[in-house]
N, C-alpha and C positions, 0 to 999 in steps of 0.2 A: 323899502321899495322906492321906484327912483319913477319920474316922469319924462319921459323920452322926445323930445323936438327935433326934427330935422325938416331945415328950410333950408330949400333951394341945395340940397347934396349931390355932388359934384363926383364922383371920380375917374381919372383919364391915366391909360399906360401908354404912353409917346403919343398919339395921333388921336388915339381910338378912346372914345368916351364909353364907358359900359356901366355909368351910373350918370344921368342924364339930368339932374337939378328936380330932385323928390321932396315932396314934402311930405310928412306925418308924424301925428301925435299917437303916442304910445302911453296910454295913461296910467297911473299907478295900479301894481294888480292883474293885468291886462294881459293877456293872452293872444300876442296879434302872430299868424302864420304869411309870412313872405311865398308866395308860390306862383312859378310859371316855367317855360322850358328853359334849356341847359345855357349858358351865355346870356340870361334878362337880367342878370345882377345885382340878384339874389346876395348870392354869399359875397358879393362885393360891400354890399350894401352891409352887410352884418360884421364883416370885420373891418368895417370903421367903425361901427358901432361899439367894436372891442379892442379898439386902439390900436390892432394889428395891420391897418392900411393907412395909409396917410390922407388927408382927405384933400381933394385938390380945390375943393370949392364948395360954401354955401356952410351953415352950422350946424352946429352938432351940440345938446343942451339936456346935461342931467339936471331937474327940478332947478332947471334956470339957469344955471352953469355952465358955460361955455367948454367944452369940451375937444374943442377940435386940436390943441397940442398938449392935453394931459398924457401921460407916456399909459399904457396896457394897467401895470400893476397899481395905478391910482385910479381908477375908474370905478373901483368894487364890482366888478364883472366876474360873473362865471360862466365858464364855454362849454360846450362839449363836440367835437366833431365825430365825422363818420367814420372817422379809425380812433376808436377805446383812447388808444394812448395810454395801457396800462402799466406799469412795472412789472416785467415779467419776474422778477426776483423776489417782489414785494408778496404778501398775502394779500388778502381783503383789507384788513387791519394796518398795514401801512401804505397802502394806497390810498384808504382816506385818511389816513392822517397826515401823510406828505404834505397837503396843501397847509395844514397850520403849522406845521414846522417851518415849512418857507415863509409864510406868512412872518415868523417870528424872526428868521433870516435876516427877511428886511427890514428890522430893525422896532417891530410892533411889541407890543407889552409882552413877556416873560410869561409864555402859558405852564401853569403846573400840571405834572406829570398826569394826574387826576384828571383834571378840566379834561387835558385831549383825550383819555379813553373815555369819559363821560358822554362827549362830544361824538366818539367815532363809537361806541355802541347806540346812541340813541338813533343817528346814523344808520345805522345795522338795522335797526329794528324799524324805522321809516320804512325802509329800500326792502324789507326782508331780506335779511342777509346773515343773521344772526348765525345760523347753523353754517354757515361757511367763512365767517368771520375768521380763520386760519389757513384759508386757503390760497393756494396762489393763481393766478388767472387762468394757466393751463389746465383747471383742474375743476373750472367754470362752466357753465353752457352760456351759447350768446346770450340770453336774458339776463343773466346772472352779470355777464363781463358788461353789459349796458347800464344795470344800476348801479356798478361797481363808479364807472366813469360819471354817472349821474350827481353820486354820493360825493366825489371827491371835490366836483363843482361848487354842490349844494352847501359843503360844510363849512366854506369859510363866511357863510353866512351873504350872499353877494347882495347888493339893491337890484340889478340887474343879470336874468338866466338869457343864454343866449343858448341855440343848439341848431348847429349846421348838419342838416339831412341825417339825425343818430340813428335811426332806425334801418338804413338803408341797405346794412351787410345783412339785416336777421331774412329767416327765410318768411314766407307768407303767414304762418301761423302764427309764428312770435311775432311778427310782429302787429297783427290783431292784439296780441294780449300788451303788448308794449303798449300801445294806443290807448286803452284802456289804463294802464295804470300809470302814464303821464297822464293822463286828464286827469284820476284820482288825486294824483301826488300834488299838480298844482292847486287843486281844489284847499286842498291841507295847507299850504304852504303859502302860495299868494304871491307867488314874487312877478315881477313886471318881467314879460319872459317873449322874446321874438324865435320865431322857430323858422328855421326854412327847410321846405322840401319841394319836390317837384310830383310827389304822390298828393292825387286829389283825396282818396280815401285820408287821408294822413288829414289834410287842410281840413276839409268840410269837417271831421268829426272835431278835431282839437279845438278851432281858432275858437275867443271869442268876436274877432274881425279879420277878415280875410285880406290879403295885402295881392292882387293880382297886377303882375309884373313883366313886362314886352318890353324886347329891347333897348334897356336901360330906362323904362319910363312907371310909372304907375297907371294900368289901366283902368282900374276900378280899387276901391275901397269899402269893405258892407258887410255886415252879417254872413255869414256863408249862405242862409238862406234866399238871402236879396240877391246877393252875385248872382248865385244859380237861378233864379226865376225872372232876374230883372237884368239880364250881361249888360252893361254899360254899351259894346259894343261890338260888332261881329269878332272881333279874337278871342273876347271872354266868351263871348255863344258857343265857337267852334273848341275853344279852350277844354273850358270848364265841362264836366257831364263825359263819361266813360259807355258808349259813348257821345260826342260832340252835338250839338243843334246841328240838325239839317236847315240848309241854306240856300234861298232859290232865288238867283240874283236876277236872272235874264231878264230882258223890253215884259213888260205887260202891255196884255193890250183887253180892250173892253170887246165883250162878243156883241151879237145882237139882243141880248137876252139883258143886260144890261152887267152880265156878270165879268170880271179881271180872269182872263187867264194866261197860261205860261205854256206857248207852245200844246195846245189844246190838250197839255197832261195836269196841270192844277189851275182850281177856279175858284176864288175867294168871292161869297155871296153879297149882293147889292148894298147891303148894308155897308160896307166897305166900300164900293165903287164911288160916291160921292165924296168922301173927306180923302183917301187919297188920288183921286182928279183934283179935289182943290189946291193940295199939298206943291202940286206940280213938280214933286219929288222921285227921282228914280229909286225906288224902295227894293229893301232885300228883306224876305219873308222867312221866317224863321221857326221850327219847330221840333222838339227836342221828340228822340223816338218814342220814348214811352209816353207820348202825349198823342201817338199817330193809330189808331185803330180799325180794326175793318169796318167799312162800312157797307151794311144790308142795305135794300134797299127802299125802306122808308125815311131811314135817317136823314138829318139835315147837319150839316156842319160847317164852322165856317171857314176851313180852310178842306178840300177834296179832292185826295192827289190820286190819278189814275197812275200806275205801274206793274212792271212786268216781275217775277220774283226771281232773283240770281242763285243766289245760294239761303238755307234756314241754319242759323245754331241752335241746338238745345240747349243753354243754359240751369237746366232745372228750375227756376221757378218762372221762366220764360222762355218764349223762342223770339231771338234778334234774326230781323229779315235783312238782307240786303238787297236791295232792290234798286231797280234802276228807272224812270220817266217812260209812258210808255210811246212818248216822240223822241227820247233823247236816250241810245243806249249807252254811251257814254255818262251819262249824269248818274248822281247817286243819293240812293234815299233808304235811309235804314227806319227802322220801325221795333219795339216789342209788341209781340202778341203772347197770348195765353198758348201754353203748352198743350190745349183739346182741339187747337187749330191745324187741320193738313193743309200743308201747299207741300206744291214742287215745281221745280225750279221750271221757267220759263212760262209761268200758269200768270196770269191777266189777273190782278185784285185794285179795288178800291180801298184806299186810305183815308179819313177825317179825324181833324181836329175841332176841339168846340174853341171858342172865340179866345175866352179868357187864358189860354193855351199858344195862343198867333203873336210875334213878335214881330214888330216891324221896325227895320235900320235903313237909314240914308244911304245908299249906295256909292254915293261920293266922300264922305266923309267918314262910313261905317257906324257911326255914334248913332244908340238908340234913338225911337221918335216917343211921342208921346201919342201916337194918330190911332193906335187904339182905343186909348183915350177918350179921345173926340170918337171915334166910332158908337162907342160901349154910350156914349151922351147922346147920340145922334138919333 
């Protein structure tokens, strides 16, 4: 297992920078998932990792070792991309053992005949593969051709697992059960392994650190649990959560009652009105939908969005509102509620969130505050 460094990484195709001077440690072991939309560079980022991009700036450092003009096959990297890459000619059995035969190509120690089928049955029986150990890829299901690619990675034994979006051909269900048995497998195994995908389901369950990534930049770094309850800043809010934080930028202003509200459709209660008046900050108010509620009317909450209701989905273990402000019918405010709840469309409801649920971002600079904080002290 290797320790992974990059400061200050660089990479640029003529003009265009699409890996913008990142830094992060990847520590031995380590389970870190790269994730954000299509072009944040991502998979830029991973294949200088695996020697296949040139790196135009900043280092690059296995367990201290300068890395950035080691050529692919000296890095001890194992890849896997989103096309198998299988031998269609080959079975199970010489698709993983390909890789130590080149292995031995390039000039490494004389493996006997023995060693490699040793090698590519224990292989077999990691991956389960054992009862198709003869077969050849067309003759596979996508699970099957995925641990196939997995296996032939894994067995040269690498310091470093690298995997660019693998899961991304399988249909929904497989790849539920894929998810599950990469967390298994690395559980077993332990190798220092960066994953990228642009599926949050994929991120949140796998990572042990979440690597959240905007236009060539790192937006946040944490736990998947932290990211999601703490966004660093309104792209991870709107990012991250299927779906996104609702987001309420517009002027606040204070009523007579000493309450903030927004276009007399949301009012965050007094207890707030003092720390951010002091802040003297233009604030964006943030509140993920399953944190949004009906509220009857005795409740108290501190965040109480009046709206009008668009369209309901039934989800089965919930219904998603879509909803709109009920001063602003362009604006947009989604919510879950319990599936024993009727509405229909165009019907007047009240929303509340409780305190420790309310997030507040700078509006100028989008970067979380701490002014809850201070609220929750207050």
């Amino acid at each position: 297992m290797a320790r992974i460094e990059m400061q200050g990484l660089v990479k640029t195709f003529g003009t265009d920078t699409v890996v913008d001077g990142i830094n992060l440690t990847v520590d031995e072991g380590e389970f870190i998932v790269l994730l954000g939309p299509s072009g944040c560079g991502k998979t830029s980022t991973l294949r200088m990792v695996a020697g296949l991009e040139e790196i135009s700036g900043g280092e690059l450092r296995f367990d201290g070792q300068l890395m950035n003009s080691e050529p692919a096959d000296r890095r001890s990297v194992g890849m896997v991309f989103q096309n198998y890459a299988l031998y269609p000619h080959m079975s199970v059995r010489g698709n993983l053992s390909f890789g130590l035969q080149s292995q031995r190509s390039r000039g490494s120690r004389r493996r006997a005949k023995a060693e490699v089928n040793r090698r590519v049955m224990e292989m077999a029986e990691l991956l389960e593969l054992e009862h198709v150990i003869d077969h050849r890829p067309k003759e596979l299901s996508g699970g099957q051709r995925q641990r196939v690619a997995l296996g032939r990675a894994l067995i040269r034994q690498p310091q470093v697992f690298l995997l660019d979006e693998p899961l991304s051909n399988l249909d929904a269900n497989l790849r539920d059960r894929m998810r599950m048995e990469l967390s298994k497998l690395h559980d077993r195994i332990a190798i220092t392994t960066i994953y990228v995908t642009h599926d949050q389901s994929e991120a949140l369950t796998l990572a042990d650190r979440l690597v959240v990534m905007h236009e060539g930049k790192i937006r946040q770094v944490g736990k998947p649990s932290d990211v999601y309850e703490s966004p660093a800043d309104t792209f991870v809010a709107g990012f991250i959560g299927s779906p996104g934080m609702n987001l309420w930028q517009r002027p606040w202003t204070t009523d007579e009652l000493g309450e903030l509200s927004l276009g007399e459709s949301i009012q965050l209660p007094r207890s707030m009105v003092d720390v951010l008046s002091r802040s003297g900050r233009d604030v964006t108010v943030g509140v993920r939908p399953e944190h949004l509620h009906l509220v009857n009317g005795g409740e108290s909450d501190a965040a109480t969005v009046w709206c009008r209701v668009d369209m309901v989905e039934h989800l089965g273990s919930h219904l998603l509102v879509h909803a709109s402000l009920a001063t602003d019918p362009d604006s947009s405010v989604l919510a879950h509620v319990a599936t024993n709840v009727s509405l229909q469309r165009g019907e007047s409801i009240i929303l509340g969130a409780r305190a420790e649920h309310v997030n507040i971002f700078d509006t100028t600079t989008g970067q979380r505050t701490e002014l809850m904080t201070e609220v929750a002290r207050a």
